[in-house]
TORBA-665791 format. One record per residue (C-alpha): x, y, z. Coordinates in steps of 0.2 Angstrom, whole numbers. Example, Ala and Ser with C-alpha at 12.3 -4.5 7.8 and 13.67 -1.06 7.14 Angstrom:
TORBA-665791
{u = 62; v = -22; w = 39}
{u = 68; v = -5; w = 36}
This chain:
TORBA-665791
{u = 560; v = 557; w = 464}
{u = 544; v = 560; w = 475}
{u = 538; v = 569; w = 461}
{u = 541; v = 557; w = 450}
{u = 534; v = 541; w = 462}
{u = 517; v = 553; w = 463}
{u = 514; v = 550; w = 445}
{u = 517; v = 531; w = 446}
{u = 506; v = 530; w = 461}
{u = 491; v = 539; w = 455}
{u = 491; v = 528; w = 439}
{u = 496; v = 512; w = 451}
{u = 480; v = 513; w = 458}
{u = 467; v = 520; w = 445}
{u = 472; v = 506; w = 437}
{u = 469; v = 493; w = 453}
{u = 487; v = 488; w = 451}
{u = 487; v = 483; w = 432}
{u = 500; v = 496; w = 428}
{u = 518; v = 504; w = 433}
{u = 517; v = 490; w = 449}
{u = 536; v = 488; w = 443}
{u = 539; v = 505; w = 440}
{u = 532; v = 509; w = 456}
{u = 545; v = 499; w = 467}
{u = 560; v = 504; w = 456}
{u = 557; v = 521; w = 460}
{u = 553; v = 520; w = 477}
{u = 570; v = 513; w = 480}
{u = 579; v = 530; w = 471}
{u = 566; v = 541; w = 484}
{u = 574; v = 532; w = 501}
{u = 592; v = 533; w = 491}
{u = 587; v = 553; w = 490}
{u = 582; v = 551; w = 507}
{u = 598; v = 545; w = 513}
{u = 609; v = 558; w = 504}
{u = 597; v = 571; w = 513}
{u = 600; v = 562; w = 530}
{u = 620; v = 562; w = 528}
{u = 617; v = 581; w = 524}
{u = 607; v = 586; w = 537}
{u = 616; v = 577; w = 550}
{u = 631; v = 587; w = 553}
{u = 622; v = 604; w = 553}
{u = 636; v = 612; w = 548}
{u = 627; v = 628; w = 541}
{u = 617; v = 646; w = 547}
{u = 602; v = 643; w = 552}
{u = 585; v = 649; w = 563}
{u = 567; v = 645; w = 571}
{u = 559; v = 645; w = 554}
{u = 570; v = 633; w = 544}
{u = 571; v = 622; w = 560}
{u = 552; v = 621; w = 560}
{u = 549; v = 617; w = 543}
{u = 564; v = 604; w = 542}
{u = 554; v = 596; w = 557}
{u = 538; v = 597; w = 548}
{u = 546; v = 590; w = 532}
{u = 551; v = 577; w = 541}
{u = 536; v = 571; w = 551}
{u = 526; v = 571; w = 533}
{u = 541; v = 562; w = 528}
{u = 541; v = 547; w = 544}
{u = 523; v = 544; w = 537}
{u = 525; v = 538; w = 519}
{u = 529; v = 520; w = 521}
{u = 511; v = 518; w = 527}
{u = 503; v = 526; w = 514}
{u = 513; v = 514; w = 503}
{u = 507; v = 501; w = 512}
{u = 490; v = 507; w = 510}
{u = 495; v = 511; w = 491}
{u = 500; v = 494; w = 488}
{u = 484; v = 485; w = 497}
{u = 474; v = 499; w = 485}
{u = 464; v = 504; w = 504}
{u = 469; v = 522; w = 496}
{u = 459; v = 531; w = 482}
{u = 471; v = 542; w = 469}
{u = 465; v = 558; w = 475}
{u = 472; v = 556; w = 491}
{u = 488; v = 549; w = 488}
{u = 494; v = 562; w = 475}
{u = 487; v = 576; w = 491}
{u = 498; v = 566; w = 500}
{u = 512; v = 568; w = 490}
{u = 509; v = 586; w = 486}
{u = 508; v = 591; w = 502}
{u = 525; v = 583; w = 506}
{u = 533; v = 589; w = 490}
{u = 527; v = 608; w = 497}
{u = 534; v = 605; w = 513}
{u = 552; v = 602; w = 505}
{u = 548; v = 617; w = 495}
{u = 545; v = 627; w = 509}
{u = 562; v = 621; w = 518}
{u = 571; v = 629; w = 503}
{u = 560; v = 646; w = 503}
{u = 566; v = 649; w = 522}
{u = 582; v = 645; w = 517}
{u = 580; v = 662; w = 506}
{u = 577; v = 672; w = 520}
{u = 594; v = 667; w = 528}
{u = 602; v = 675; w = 514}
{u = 609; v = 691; w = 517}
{u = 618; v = 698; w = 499}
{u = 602; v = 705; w = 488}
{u = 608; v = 699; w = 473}
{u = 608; v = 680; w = 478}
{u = 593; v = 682; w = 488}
{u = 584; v = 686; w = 470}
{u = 594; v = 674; w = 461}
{u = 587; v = 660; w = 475}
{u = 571; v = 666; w = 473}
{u = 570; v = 663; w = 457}
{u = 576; v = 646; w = 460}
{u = 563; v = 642; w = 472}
{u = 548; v = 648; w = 457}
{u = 556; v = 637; w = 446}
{u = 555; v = 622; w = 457}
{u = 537; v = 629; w = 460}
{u = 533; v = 626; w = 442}
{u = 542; v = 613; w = 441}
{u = 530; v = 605; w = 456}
{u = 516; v = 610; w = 447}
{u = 521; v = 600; w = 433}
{u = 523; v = 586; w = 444}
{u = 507; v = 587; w = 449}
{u = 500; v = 588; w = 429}
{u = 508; v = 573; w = 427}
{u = 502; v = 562; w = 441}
{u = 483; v = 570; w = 437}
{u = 483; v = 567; w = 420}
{u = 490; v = 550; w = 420}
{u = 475; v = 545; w = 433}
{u = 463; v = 553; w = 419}
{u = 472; v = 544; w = 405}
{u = 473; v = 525; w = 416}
{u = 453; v = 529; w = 421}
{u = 449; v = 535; w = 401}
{u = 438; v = 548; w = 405}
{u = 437; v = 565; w = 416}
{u = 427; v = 568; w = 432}
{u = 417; v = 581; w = 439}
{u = 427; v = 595; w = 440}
{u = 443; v = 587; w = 436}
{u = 443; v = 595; w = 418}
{u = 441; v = 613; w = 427}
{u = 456; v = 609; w = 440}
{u = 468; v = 604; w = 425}
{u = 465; v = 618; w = 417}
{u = 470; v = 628; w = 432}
{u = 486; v = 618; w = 433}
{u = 490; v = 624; w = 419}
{u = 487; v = 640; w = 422}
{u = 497; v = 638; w = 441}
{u = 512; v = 632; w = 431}
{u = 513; v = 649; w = 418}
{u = 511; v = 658; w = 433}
{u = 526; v = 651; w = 443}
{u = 537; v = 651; w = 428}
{u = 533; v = 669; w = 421}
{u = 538; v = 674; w = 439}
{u = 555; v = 662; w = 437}
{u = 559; v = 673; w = 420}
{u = 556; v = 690; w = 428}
{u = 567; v = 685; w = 443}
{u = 582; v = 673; w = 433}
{u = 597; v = 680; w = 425}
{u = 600; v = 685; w = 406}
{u = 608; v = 668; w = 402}
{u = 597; v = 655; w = 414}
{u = 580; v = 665; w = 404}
{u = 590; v = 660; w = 386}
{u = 593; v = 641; w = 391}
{u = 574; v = 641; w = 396}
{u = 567; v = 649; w = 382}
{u = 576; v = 636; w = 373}
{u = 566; v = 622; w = 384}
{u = 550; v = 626; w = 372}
{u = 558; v = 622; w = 357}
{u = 560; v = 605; w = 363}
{u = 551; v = 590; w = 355}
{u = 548; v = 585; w = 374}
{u = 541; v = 601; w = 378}
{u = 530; v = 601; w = 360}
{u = 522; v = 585; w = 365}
{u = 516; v = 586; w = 379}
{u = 507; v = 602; w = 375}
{u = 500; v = 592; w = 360}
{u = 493; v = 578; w = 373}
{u = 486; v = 592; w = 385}
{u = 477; v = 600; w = 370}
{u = 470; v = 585; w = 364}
{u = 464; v = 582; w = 381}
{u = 458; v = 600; w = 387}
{u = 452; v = 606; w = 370}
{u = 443; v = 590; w = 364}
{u = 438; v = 583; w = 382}
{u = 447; v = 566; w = 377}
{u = 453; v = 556; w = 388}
{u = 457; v = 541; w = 378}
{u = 476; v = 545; w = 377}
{u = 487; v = 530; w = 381}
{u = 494; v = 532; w = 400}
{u = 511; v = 528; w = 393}
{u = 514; v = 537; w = 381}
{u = 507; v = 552; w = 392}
{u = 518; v = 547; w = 405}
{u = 533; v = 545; w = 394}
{u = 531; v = 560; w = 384}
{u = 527; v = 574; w = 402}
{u = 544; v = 564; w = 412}
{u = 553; v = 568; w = 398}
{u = 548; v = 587; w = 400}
{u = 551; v = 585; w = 420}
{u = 568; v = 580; w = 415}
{u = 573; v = 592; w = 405}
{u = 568; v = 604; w = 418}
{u = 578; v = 595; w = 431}
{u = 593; v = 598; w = 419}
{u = 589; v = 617; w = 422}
{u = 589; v = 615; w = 439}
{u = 605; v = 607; w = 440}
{u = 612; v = 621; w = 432}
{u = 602; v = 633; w = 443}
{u = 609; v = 626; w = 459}
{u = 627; v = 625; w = 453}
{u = 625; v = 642; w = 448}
{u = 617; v = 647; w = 465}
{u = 632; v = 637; w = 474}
């Protein structure tokens, strides 16, 4: 749901306000119900732990106790794109980190590799996030900056990365339903859009359909991690 709030937020404001200002509030609504399902988890603390995933949670959640002001700053459009989707990030890799220490606390070998695979997936899947809010601010601005053609294109390389690492780690029949992820219309165009964008510098893409086309991929993803989890639990 951060993730996904990100992406309306960096077009929010590359557009100064014009677009996704309803999309924006709707899904700010299902990132503090998220919230509170992680608050009714937490609370009990019925569960191993140690220093590390203590400090992280904390950290998390500092990071966390600030994001109604930079909505506030979001919505008065006193914040540029770059640094709200940093913003963002950073907070989505926090959460991500909560989840890696939680790793360590795993003694049997074999879960341990099958969590790490987990986490590289949510890695990738970050990095998607990320591709999305990026593109989107390019697509609502209609042309790319300096050096913002060169970061994209490392994005895309990031992402690879994290989920060739997920396909070395993942079991026989996880690796299957992912492979079958690229077969998907979702997946097919999106990578038409990035192509179009990357190869042919243009920018002149419709935000919506952009948008429309790389959350459809991010879903299908969080499908996979669904069945990641449940596996894992």
């Amino acid at each position: 749901d951060l993730q996904k709030e990100r992406g309306y937020t960096g077009v929010f404001i590359a557009s100064k306000g014009t677009k996704f200002s309803s999309e924006l509030r709707e899904q700010r609504q299902l990132a503090r119900i998220s919230k509170s399902y992680i608050d009714i988890l937490l609370t009990p603390k019925r569960f191993t732990t140690n220093a590390k995933l203590e400090d992280r949670l904390i950290s998390f959640s500092k990071h966390l106790a600030v994001l109604d002001k930079i909505r506030l700053q979001v919505d008065n459009l006193s914040i540029d794109e770059d640094k709200a989707i940093q913003f963002y990030s950073q907070l989505n890799y926090k959460l991500l980190d909560v989840v890696t220490a939680i790793v360590q606390l795993t003694v049997d070998s074999e879960l341990t590799q099958a969590f790490s695979a987990y986490t590289l997936f949510l890695k990738g899947k970050e990095s998607a996030g990320i591709e999305r809010a990026k593109f989107s601010v390019v697509f609502a601005r209609g042309h790319f900056l300096d050096n913002e053609y060169k970061e994209l294109v490392m994005l895309e390389l990031e992402q690879e990365l994290f989920f060739h690492e997920f396909a070395g780690h993942t079991s026989d029949e996880l690796l299957q339903s992912f492979g079958e992820l690229f077969s998907e219309q979702a997946f097919k165009s999106v990578q038409q859009i990035k192509a179009s964008a990357l190869y042919s510098n243009n920018a002149n893409i419709d935000v919506t359909d952009w948008f429309k086309a790389i959350t459809h991929k991010i879903d299908k993803l969080n499908l996979l991690g669904d069945k990641i989890s449940a596996e894992l639990i």
